[in-house]
SEVEXMAR-733052 format. One record per residue: x, y, z of N, C-alpha, C, O, CB in turn; residue in three letters; residue number from 0. Coordinates in steps of 0.05 Angstrom, whole numbers. Glycine has a CB too. Layout:
<atoms>
(atom (X Y Z) (X Y Z) (X Y Z) (X Y Z) (X Y Z) "ALA" NUM),
...
</atoms>
This chain:
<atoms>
(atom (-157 131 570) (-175 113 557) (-159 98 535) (-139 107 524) (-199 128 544) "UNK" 0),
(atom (-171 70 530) (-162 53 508) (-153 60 482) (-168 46 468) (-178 39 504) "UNK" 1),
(atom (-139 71 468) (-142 80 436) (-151 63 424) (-165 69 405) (-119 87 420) "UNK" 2),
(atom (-145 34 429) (-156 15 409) (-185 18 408) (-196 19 386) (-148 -14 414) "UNK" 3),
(atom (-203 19 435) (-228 18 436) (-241 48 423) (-262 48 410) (-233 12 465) "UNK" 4),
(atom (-225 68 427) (-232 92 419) (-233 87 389) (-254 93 378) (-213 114 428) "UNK" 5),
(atom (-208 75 371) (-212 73 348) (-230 56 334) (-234 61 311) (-195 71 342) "UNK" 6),
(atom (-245 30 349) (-257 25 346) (-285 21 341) (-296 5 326) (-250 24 349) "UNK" 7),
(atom (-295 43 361) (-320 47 372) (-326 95 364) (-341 111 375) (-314 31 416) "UNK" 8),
(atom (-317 96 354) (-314 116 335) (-339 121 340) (-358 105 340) (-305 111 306) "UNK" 9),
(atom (-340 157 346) (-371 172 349) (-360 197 334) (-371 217 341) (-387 180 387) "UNK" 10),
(atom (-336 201 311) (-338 224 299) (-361 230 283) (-376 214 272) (-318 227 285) "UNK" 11),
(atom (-362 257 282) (-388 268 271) (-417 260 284) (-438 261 272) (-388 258 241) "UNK" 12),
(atom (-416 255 305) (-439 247 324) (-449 267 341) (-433 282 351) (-432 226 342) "UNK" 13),
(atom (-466 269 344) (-480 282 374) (-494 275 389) (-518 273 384) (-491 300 375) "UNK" 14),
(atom (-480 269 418) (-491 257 436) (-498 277 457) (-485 296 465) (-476 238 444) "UNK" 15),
(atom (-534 265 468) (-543 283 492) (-539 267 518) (-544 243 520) (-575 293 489) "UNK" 16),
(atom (-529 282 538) (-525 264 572) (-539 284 586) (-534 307 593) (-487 257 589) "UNK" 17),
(atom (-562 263 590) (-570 274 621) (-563 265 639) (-554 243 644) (-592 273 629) "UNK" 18),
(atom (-568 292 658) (-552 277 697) (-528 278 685) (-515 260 695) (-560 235 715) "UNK" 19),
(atom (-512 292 666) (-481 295 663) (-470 306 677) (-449 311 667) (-472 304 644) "UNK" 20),
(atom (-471 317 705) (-468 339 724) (-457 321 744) (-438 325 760) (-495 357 733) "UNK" 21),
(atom (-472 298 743) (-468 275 770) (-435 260 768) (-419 276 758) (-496 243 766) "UNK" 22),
(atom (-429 245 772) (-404 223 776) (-403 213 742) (-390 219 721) (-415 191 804) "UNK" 23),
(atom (-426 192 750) (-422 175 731) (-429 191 699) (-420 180 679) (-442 150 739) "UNK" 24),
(atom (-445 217 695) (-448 228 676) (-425 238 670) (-416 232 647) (-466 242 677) "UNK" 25),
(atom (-408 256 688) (-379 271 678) (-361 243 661) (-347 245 641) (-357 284 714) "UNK" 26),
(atom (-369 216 677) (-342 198 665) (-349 187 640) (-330 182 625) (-332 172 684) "UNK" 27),
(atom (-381 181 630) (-392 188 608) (-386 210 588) (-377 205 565) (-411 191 614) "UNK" 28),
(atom (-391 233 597) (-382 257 578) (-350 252 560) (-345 252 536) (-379 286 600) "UNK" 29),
(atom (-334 246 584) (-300 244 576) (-306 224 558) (-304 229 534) (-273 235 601) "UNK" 30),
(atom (-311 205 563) (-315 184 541) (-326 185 514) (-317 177 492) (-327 168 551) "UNK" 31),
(atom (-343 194 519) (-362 202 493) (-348 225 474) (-354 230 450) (-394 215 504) "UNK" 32),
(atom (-326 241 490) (-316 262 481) (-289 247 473) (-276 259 456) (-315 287 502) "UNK" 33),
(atom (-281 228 480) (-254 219 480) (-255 203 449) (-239 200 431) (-247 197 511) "UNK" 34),
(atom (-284 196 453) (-291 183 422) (-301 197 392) (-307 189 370) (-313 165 428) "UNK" 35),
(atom (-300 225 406) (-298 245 378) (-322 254 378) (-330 270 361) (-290 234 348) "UNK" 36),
(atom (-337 243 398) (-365 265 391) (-371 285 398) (-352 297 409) (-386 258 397) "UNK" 37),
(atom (-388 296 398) (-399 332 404) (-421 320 425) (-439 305 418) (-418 357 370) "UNK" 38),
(atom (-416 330 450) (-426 326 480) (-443 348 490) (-434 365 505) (-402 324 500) "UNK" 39),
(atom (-473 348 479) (-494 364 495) (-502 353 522) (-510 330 523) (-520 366 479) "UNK" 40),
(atom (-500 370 548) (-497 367 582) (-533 370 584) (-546 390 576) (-473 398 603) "UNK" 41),
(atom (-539 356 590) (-574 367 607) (-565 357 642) (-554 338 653) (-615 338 591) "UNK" 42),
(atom (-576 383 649) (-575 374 671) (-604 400 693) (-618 417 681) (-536 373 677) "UNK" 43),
(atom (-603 397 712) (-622 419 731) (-602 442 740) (-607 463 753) (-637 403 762) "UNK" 44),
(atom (-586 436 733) (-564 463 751) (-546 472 724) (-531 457 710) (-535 446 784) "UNK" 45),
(atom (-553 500 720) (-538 506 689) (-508 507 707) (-491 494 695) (-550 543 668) "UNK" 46),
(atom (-499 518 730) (-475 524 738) (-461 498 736) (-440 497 724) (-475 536 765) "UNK" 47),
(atom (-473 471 748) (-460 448 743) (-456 442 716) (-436 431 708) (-471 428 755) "UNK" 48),
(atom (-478 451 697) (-480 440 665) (-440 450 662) (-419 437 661) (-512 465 637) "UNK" 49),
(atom (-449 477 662) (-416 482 659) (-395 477 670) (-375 477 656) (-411 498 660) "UNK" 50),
(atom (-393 471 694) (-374 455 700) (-365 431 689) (-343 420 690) (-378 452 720) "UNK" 51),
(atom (-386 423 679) (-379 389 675) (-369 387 636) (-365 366 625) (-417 363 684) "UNK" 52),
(atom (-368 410 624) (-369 415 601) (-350 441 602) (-348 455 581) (-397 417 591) "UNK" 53),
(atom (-338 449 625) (-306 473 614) (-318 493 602) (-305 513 597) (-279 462 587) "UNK" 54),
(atom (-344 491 597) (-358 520 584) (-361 542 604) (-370 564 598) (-389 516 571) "UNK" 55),
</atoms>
C-alpha cells in the first residue's frame, strides 16, 4: 500500500467494524484499514472464517 496515502488518511486510534470481512473484498478492506493504524473488529456468520481473516 501507498505510505503517502496511509500517512495521509490516518485511522490511528480508531476502531473500525467490517462486516462480510470473511469475503474477498472484506479481507482487502481489513489490510487496509489495518495498514492505516486502526483496530479491525471482523463480523462475519462463520466465527472460523472471522479468524482466518484476522490471524486470531
Amino acid at each position: 500500500m501507498n505510505r503517502k496515502y496511509i500517512e495521509e488518511f490516518s485511522l490511528e486510534g480508531k476502531v473500525i467494524v467490517v462486516t462480510g470481512g470473511t469475503g474477498v473484498l472484506g479481507h482487502a478492506f481489513i489490510k487496509g484499514i489495518a495498514a492505516a493504524g486502526a483496530t479491525v473488529a471482523v463480523l462475519g456468520r462463520n466465527e472460523q472464517a472471522d479468524r482466518r481473516a484476522t490471524g486470531s
